[in-house]
N, C-alpha and C positions, 0 to 999 in steps of 0.2 A: 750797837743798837740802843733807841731810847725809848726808857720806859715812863709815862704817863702815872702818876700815883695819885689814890685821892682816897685816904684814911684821913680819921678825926683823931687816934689812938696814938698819943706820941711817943710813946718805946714803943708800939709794933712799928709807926712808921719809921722811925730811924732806922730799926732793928732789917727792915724788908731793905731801905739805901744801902745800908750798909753790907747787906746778901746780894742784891743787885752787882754791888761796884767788883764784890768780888767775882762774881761770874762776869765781869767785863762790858756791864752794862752801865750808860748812864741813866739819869733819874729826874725827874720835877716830880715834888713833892707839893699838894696842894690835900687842907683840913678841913675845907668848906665847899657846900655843892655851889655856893655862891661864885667862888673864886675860879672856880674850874673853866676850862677853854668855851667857847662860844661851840668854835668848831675845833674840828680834830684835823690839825694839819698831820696828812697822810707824806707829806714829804720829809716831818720831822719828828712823828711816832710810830713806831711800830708796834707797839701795844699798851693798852689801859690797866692798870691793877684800881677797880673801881669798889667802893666798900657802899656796900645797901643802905648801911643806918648813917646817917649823915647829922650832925648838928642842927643843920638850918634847910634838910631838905633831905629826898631819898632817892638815892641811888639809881633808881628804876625811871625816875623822871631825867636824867641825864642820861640814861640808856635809852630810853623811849626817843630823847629832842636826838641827840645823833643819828639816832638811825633811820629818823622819819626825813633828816635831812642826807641820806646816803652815804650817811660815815660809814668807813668799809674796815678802818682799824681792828683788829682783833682785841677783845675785851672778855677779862676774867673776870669776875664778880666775887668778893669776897666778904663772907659774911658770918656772924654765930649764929644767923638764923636759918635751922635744918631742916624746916617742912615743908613736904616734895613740892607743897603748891608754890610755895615761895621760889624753888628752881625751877620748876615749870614755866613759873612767871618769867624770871632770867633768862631761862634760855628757848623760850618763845617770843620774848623782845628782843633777841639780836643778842644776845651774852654769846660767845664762844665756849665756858666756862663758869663753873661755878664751884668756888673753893671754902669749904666752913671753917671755921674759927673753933678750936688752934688749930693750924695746919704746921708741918715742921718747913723750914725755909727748902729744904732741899723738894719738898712734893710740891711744893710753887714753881721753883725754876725747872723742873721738869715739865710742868702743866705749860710753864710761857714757852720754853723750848718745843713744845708740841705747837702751840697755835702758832707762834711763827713758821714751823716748818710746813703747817700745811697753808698759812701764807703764802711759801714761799715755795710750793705743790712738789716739797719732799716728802718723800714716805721716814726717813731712818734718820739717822742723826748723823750719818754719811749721804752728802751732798755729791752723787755722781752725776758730773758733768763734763761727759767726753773722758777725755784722758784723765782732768782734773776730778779728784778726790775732795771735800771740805767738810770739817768735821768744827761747826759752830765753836762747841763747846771747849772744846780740847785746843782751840788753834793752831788747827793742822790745815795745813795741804800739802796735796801730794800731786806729782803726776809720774806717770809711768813708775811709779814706786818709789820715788825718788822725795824725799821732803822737801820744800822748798820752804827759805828764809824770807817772810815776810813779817815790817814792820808790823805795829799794831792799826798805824790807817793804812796801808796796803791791806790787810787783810780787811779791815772794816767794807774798804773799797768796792773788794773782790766781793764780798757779799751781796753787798746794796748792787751790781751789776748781774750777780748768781739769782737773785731773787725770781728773774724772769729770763730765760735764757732766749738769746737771739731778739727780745726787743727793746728797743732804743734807752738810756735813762736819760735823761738831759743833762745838761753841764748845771742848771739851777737847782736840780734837785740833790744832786751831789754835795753841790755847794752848803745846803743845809744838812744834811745827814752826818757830814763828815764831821761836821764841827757842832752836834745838835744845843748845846749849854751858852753859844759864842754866838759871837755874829759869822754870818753866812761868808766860809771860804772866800777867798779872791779865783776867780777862776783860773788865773796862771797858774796857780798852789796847786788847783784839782789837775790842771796840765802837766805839771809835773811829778805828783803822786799816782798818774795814767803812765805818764811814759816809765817811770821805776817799775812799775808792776807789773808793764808789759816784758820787760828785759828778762825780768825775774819769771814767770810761769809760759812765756813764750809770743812773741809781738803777734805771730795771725790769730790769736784768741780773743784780742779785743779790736772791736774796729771802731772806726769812727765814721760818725757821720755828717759831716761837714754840716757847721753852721746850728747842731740839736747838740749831739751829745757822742753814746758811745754802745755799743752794746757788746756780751758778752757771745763767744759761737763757741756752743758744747762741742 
């Protein structure tokens, strides 16, 4: 999964890449509200870590322009500023989240492993889908009790297809996810990391849909 970052504070931002990479996350890193995306491609982030007090601008105006434009990304707000009206503001513009300064790294990836999961309309940190078991964090799955050996883009795969059970993802959107830091997959690549993954957790689980993409059946 890729995570969206926009601190000005350059040891917390390394400090958060570097907490990211190890919970298996990748990252763009951006210090300026200037530099930050126009829009939020929903195809190659899955959440913001946005900081209020900005350099050359504030926080709340890039939460405001997203989401007047229908960005639907999930966004945590982080900030040393604790007065409720300030959260209020946050999280009545569209924040998912609002995290104060210090926070320890492990109550952050908890907080993003939360809004992804209701992203992604899990309740637990056990992803049950049908037989399939997936547990984010841990890189597990299971089916029928059984562990199953997936790469690290198999498993990425399995996600980005888990996200919405039984509806389509396209072979383009794939393409970008899988590879979020890279240029966009060859889609033979995504054809061939579909047919492994199918062998591996069971070929009637994912189907195809001739000509779009592929979807996952709980």
């Amino acid at each position: 999964m890729h995570i969206l970052l926009i601190e000005d504070d350059l040891e917390l931002g390394r400090a958060l890449q570097s907490a990211l990479k190890v919970e298996g996350l990748t990252s763009e890193w951006f210090r300026r509200a200037f530099d930050a995306p126009t829009k939020l491609d929903e195809n190659a982030i899955d959440c913001v870590l946005l900081d209020l007090t900005l350099p050359d601008g504030s926080g709340f105006d890039l939460l405001k322009r997203w989401r007047s434009q229908g960005e639907k990304v999930p966004i945590i707000m982080i900030t040393a500023r604790s007065a409720v009206d300030d959260r209020l503001a946050g999280l009545d513009g569209g924040a998912d989240d609002f995290v104060i300064k210090p926070f320890s790294t492990a109550e952050l990836m908890s907080r993003i492993r939360a809004v992804l999961r209701r992203s992604a309309r899990q309740a637990s940190e056990r992803w049950v889908l049908g037989e399939l078991i997936v547990e984010p964090r841990r890189h597990v799955v299971e089916r029928g009790g059984v562990v199953l050996e997936l790469s690290p883009r198999e498993f990425q795969l399995l996600l980005e297809l888990a996200r919405e059970p039984g509806v389509v993802v396209s072979k383009s959107v794939l393409s970008h996810r899988l590879d979020p830091l890279g240029e966009p997959m060859d889609f033979a690549a995504v054809e061939v990391h579909v047919s492994n993954l199918r062998r591996k957790i069971g070929t009637e689980l994912i189907r195809t849909v001739r000509g779009v993409g592929y979807l996952l059946q709980p």
